[in-house]
N, C-alpha and C positions, 0 to 999 in steps of 0.2 A: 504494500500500500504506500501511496506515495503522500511526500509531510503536506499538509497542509498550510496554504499560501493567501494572502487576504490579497495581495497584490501581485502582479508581474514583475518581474526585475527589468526595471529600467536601466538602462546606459547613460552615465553621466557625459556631459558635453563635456569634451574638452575646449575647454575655453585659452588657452594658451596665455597668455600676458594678462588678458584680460577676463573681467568678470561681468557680462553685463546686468544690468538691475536697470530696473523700472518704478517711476513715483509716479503716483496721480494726485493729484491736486483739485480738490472738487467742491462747490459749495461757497465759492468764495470771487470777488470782483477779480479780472483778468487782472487791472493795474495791479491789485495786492497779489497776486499769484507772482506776475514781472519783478517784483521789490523782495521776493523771496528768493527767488530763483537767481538774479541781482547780487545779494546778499550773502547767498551758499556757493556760489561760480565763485565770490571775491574768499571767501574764508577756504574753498578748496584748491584754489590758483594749482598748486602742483601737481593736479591731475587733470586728466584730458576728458572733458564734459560735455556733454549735448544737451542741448535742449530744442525739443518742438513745441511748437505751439500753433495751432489753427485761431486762424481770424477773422473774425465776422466782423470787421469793418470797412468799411467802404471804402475809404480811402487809404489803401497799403501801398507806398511806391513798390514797383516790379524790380527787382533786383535779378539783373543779369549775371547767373552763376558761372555760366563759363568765361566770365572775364575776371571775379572774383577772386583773389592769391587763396591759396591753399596754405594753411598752415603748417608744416609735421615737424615732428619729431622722433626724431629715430632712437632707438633705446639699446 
């Protein structure tokens, strides 16, 4: 008889250097969400951060990404 298993065995991602994680932010004005996000990019400066953000305003300038410098760092 075989042991008894609540779950599958899953494969962990190798994630190599990095680890990704995810925040949601919900319940609260965009500007105050920007002033957090602001706030944790300047106290985390030594690691490499993303942020998105959807916007439902009308007037966003269009920013041309294939003209935009690339930042890296190679480690």
């Amino acid at each position: 008889m075989n042991k008894h298993s609540k779950h599958t065995n899953l494969t962990r991602k190798n994630n190599g250097l990095y680890a990704p994680n995810e925040i949601a932010i919900l319940g609260t004005k965009c500007s105050t969400i920007a002033k957090l996000v602001a706030e944790v990019s300047d106290a985390l400066h030594h690691f490499n951060l993303g942020y998105f953000d959807a916007s439902h305003a009308t007037d966003v300038p269009e920013i041309d990404f294939l003209s935009t410098p690339i930042i890296t760092k190679e480690i």
